[in-house]
C-alpha positions, -999 to 999 in steps of 0.1 A, spaced: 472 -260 -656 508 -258 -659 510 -224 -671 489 -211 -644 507 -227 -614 537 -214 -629 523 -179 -629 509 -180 -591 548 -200 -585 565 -162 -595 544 -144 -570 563 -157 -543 601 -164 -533 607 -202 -531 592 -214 -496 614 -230 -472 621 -264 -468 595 -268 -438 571 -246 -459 572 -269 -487 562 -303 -468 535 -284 -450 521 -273 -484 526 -309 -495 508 -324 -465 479 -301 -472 477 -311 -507 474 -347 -500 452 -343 -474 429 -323 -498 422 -360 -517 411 -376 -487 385 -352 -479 378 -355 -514 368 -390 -514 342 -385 -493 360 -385 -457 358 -355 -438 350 -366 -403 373 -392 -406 401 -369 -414 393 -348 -388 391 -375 -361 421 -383 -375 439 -350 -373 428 -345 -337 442 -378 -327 474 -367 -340 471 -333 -326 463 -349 -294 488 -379 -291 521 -353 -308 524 -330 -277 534 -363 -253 563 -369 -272 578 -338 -266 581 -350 -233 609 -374 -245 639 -354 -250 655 -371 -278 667 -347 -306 659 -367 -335 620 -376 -324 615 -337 -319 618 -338 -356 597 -361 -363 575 -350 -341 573 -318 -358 569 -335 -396 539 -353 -378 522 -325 -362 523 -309 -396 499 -336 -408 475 -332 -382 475 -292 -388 471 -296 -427 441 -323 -420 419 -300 -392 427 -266 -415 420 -287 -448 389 -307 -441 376 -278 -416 374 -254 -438 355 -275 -465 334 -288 -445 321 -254 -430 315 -238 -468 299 -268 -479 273 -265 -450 267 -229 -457 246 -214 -481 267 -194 -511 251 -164 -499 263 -165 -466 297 -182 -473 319 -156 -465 299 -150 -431 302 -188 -420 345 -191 -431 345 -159 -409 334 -176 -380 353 -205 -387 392 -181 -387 371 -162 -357 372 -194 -340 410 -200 -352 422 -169 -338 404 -173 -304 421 -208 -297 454 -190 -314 452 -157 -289 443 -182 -258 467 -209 -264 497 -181 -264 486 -170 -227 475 -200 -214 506 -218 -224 528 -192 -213 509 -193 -177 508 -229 -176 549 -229 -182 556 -198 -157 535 -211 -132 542 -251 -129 565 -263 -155 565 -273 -194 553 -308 -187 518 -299 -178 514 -272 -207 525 -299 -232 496 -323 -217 472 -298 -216 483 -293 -253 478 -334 -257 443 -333 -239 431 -302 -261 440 -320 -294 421 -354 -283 390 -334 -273 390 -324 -309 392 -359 -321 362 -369 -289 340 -343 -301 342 -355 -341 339 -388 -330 305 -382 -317 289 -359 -345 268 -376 -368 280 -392 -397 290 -377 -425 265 -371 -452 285 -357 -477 277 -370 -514 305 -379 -536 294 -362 -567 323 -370 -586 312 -346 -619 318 -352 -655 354 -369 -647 353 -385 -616 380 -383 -587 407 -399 -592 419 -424 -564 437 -411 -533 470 -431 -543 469 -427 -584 502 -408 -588 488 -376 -609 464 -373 -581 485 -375 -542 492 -335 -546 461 -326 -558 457 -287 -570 429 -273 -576 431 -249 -611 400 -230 -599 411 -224 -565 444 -204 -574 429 -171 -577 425 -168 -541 458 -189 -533 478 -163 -555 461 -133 -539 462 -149 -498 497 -158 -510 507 -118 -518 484 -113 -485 510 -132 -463 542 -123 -477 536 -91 -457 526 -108 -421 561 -112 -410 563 -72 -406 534 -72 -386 543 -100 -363 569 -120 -362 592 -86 -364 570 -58 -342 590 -78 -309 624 -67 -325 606 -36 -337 598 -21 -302 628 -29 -288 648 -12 -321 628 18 -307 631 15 -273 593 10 -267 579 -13 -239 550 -34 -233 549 -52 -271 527 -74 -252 499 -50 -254 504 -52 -292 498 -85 -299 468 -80 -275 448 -53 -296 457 -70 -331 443 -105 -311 409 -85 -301 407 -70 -339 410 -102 -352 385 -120 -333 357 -93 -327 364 -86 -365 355 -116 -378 324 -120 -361 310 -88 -378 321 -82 -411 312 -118 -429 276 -105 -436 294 -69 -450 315 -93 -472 286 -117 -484 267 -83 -493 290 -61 -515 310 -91 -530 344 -116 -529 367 -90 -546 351 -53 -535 361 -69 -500 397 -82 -507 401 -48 -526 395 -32 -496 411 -48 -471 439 -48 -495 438 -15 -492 435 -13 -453 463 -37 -449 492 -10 -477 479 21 -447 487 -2 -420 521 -13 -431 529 26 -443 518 37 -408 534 12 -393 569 22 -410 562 59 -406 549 61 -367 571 43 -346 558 54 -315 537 32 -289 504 43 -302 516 45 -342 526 8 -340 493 -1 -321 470 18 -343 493 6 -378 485 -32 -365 446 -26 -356 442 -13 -394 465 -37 -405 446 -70 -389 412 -52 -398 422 -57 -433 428 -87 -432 396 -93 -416 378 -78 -446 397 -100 -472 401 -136 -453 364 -147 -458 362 -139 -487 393 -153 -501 384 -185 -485 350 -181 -501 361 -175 -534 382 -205 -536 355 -227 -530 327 -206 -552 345 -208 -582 355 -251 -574 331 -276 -584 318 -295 -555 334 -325 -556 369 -306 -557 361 -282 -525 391 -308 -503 415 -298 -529 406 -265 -531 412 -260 -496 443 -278 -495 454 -256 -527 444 -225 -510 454 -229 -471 488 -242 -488 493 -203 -496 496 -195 -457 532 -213 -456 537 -201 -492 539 -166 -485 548 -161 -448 579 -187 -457 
């Protein structure tokens, strides 16, 4: 195990301090779900997700921090026990489909937050957009509250789990699930360049309207998604990351070779589009190739790679 975490460890440059806590948040929350509590974990993260926005209200340095470190928990526990929970209640064959629904549904609430936020702020202050925030994250924790209960079985294999708090076991990693945490991992180290940067980008180039950008990549990503899960269930976990692999290299040399309006549009539609194709089915694989009573830790291992690489 050692030798293989320290082969996925030189894929990446050494995260940043907030990177690694999220990625250890993640991997303790991965034991919990683990041990046979995913509906609590998600009422639970939704009750921090919901009570965290109010105390941005209180303008004390030191809480904002705090605040933060918090929020990160309830983030790792929705992503985390999310995820598992929606490729355990989907066939194998139609894995990739269901975890592309599940990032469809990521995105949306990601593209709608952004201009709904920035409307709330513009149009009546930042008080109201942080309690809408508040209200949206205790919806999630309502709506878990009144699923039914959990059935998941606590197979617990040849070896058993070991207990949440026995001290080989609060980061839990997966081994099985670092294929598709090494290969997301290479996946992110690129998405910078294609958003956090195309702002600094346009106006490097003297374009306008980067707004519309972010609005075609935010349509690709969620009209993608809802399509191409059955394509990836069909031809395979890797043919897929292969090619969106692929799609994502002619977006990024497109996007560095035509910086016009309609380059950088068209280099972030191919670009998002690949990451489309090989998102599933990285999710998919993690959890294919992780015995069943391991799927919480494989998630945690595998969505730890998002702050791995984009850190």
């Amino acid at each position: 195990k050692a030798a293989i975490l320290k082969e996925v460890s030189l894929l990446c440059e050494r995260p940043a301090p907030e990177q690694e806590l999220a990625k250890a948040r993640r991997l303790l929350v991965g034991n919990l779900v683990d041990s046979g509590h995913r509906r609590a974990t998600l009422l639970g993260a939704g009750a921090v997700l919901g009570l965290a926005p109010f105390c941005y209200l209180v303008q004390f340095t030191p809480l904002l921090f705090a605040t933060r470190a918090i929020s990160g928990l309830g983030w790792a526990g929705l992503n985390v026990a999310g995820s598992a929970w929606a490729g355990s209640l989907a066939p194998v064959a139609r894995r990739a489909e269901a975890l592309g629904y599940f990032t469809m549904a990521q995105r949306i609430g990601g593209t709608a937050a952004q201009v709904l936020g920035l409307y709330v702020v513009s149009q009546i202050g930042f008080t109201p957009a942080f309690v809408l925030a508040g209200i949206m994250g205790l919806t999630v924790a309502l709506n878990v509250a009144f699923t039914k209960q959990d059935q998941q079985k606590r197979d617990l294999g040849a070896g058993g789990v070991l207990s949440l708090f026995h001290p080989r076991s609060l980061l839990a990693i997966e081994p099985a699930a670092l294929l598709g945490t090494g290969l997301q991992t290479i996946s992110m180290v690129t998405a910078p360049a294609t958003s956090v940067y195309i702002p600094l980008y346009f106006k490097a180039e003297g374009i306008e309207h980067v707004e519309l950008y972010f609005l075609a990549v935010g349509l690709t990503g969620i009209l993608g998604r809802a399509v191409v899960g059955k394509w990836a269930d069909r031809v395979g976990r890797l043919p897929s990351v292969a090619t969106g692999f692929a799609a994502q290299l002619l977006g990024l040399v497109l996007l560095g070779f035509t910086p016009t309006f309609w380059g950088i549009i068209a280099a972030g539609v191919i670009y998002t589009f690949g990451n489309v194709l090989s998102e599933p089915s990285l999710y998919a694989l993690a959890i294919d190739r992780s015995p069943a009573h391991r799927r919480g830790a494989a998630m945690a291992t595998y969505t730890s790679s998002f702050q791995l690489g984009s850190g």
